[in-house]
N, C-alpha and C positions, 0 to 999 in steps of 0.2 A: 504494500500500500504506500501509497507517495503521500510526504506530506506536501501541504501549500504553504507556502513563504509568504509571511506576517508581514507588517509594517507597521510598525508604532506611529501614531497621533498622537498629539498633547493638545491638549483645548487649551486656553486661556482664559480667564473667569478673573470678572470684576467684581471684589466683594464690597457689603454697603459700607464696609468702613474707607474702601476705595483701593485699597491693597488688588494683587494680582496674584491669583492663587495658577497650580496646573495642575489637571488632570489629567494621565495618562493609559491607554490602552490599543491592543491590536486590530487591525482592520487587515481584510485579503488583499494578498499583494496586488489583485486584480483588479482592485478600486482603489484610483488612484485619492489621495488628500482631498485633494481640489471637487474631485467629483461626490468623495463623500462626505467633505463640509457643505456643500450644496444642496445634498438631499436630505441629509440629517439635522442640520443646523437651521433654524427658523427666522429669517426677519421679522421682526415684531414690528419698529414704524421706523421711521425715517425722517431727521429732522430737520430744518432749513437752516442753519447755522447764522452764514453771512450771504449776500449775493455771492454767488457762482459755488458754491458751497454747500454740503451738507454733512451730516454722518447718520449713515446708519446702524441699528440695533439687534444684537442674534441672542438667540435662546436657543439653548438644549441642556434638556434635564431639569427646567425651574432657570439655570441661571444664564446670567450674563454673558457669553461670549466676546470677546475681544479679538479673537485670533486664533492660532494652530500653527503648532511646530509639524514639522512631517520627517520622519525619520533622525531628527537629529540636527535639520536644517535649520536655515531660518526661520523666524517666526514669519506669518503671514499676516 
């Protein structure tokens, strides 16, 4: 039996005290980061900062998203 080759994710999460916590676990090496922050992680709203400008907000699991490391890399 073959196994399938992992890839570690790290979430990023912004707690209310404003701190940045990580969370870390494996995803199939067959979905890539990018494609499974997209489907897993949820825009909540989207705010109009300044002209030409904005930021928007992810949730997964209850909290905050900030970003994702993807195997070790950079954060996104």
């Amino acid at each position: 039996k073959m196994f399938e080759k992992l890839t570690i994710i790290t979430l990023l999460y912004l707690t209310p005290m404003g701190d940045i916590k990580q969370h870390s676990f494996e995803i199939p090496s067959k979905t890539s980061c990018s494609s499974w922050f997209h489907s897993n992680v949820k825009v909540t709203e989207q705010k109009k900062r300044k002209l030409f400008s904005s930021h928007t907000y992810h949730i997964y699991d209850g909290k905050k998203v900030i970003g994702y490391i993807c195997g070790g890399n950079e954060p996104q």
